[in-house]
C-alpha positions, 0 to 999 in steps of 0.5 A, a space after each residue: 166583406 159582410 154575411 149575405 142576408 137569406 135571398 139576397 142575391 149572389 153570395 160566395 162560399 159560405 154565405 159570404 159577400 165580397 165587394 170589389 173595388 173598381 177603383 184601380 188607381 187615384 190621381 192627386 189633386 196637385 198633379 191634377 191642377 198641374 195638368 190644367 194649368 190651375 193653381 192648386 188652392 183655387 182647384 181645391 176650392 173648385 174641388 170641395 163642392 164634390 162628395 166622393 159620389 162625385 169620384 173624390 177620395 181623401 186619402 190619408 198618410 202617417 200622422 193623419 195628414 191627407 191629401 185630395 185625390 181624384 178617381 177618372 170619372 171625378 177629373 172628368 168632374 173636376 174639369 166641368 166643375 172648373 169650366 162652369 166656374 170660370 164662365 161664372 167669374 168671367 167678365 163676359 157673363 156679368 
């Protein structure tokens, strides 16, 4: 939540903004790779080429320890970043 600035745009009771978050829920990247039959380190490193523009949140539990989740729109991405990466290393395409 921040102060709206004087003119600048929509603005609640007093001035305040509120962001809404569009992001209902977030997919593991283990489920994720399980669902594509993949391995989950090679789809990590598939993975670590998105940003979180790309729908790729870190989500983090007790003692910092984190894991890799993935909104809709960036399995989406995930699967075109899959595909071109394998038609990369494919034997055809050397």
């Amino acid at each position: 939540m921040e102060l709206a600035a004087k003119g600048s745009g929509r603005a609640g009771a007093g001035g305040l903004r509120m962001h809404v978050n569009k992001v209902s829920h977030v997919t593991t990247i283990d489920r994720v790779a399980e669902h594509l039959g993949e391995r989950v380190d090679w789809v990590y490193e598939v993975a670590n080429e998105m940003d979180t523009e790309d729908g790729v949140i870190w989500a983090y539990g007790l003692g910092d320890d984190c894991v890799m989740t993935f909104t809709d729109f960036g399995i989406v991405n995930l699967i075109d970043l899959v595909k071109i990466n394998k038609e990369l290393k494919s034997p055809d395409k050397r």
